[in-house]
C-alpha positions in Angstrom: 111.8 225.6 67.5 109.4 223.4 66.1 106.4 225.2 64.6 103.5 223.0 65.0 103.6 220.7 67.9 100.9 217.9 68.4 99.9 216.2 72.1 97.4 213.4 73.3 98.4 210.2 71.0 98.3 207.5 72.6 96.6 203.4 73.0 92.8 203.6 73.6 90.0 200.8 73.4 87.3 200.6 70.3 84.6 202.7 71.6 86.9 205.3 73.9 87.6 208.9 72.9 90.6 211.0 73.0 91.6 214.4 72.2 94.8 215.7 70.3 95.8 219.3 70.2 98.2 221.0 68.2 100.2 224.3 69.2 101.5 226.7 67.0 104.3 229.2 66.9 103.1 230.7 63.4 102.3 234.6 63.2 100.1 235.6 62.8 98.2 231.8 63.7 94.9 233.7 63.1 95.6 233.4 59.2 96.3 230.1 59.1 94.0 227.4 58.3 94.6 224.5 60.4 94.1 220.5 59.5 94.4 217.1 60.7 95.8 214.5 58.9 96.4 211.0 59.2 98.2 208.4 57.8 97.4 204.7 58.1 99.7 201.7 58.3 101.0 201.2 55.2 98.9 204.0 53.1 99.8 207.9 52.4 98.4 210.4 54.5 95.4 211.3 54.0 93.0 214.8 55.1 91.3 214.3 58.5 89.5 217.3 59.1 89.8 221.3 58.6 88.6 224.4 59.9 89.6 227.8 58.2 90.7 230.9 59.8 87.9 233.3 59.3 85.3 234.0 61.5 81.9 231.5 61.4 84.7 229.3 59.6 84.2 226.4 56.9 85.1 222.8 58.4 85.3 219.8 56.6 85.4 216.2 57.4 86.5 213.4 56.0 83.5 210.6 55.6 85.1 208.4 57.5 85.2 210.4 60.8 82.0 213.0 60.1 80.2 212.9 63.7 83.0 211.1 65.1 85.3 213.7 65.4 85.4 217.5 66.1 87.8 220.1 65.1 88.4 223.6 66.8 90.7 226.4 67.2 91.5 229.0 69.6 93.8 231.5 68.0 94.0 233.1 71.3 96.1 229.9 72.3 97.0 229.1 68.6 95.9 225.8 69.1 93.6 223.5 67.1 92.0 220.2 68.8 90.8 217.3 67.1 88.1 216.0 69.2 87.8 212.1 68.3 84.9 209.5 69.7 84.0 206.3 69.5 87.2 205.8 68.0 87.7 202.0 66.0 90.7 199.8 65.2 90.5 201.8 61.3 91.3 205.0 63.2 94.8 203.5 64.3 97.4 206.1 62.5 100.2 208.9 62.7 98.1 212.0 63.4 99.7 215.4 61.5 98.6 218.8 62.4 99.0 221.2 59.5 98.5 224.8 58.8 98.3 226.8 55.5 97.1 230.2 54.2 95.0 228.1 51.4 91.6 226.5 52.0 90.0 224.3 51.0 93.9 222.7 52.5 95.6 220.6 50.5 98.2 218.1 51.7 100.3 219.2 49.0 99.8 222.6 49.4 100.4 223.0 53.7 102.5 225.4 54.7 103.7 223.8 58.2 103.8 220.3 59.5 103.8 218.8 62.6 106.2 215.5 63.1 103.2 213.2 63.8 101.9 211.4 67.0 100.3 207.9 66.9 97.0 206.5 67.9 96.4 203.4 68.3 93.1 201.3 68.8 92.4 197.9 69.9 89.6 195.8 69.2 
């Protein structure tokens, strides 16, 4: 029913890590560039990270994460992780997974939305 579905939110310590995944019921997924977003108590939601859907793919980072967190795919699963260490208290958000056949992705421009899961992390 729901075309992108995220997992793994959840309360973790400054320093831990934690891993969200996304699957997707998009065909075909292999098209799709996939992103993480994030949006922070009280701001708008704002681009985590992105990988496209061709082969050797482009990935961007946001500054704030860059060597923090990972993104992959696996378009035989049609799922995208967002790797995340050494996570701090600023990384407390709703996490979105996203997919659109644009890149670089735009928030304004995705084509599929997840509902969100939360992460939360204490100091």
């Amino acid at each position: 029913q729901e075309r992108l579905v995220e997992s793994g939110g959840g309360l973790v310590q400054a320093g831990d890590s934690l891993s969200l995944s996304c699957t997707a019921s998009l065909q075909p997924f292999s098209r799709f560039a996939v992103a993480w977003f994030r949006q922070l108590p009280g701001q708008n939601r704002e681009p985590v990270a992105s990988i496209s859907w061709w082969t050797g793919g482009s990935i961007y980072y946001a500054d704030s994460v860059r060597g923090r967190f990972t993104i992959t795919r696996d378009n035989t699963k049609s799922t995208t992780e967002l790797q995340m260490h050494n996570l701090q208290p600023e990384d407390t958000a709703t996490y979105f997974c996203a997919a659109g056949t644009v890149y670089p992705v735009r928030s304004n421009a995705m084509d599929y939305w997840g509902k969100g899961i939360l992460v939360t992390v204490s100091s």
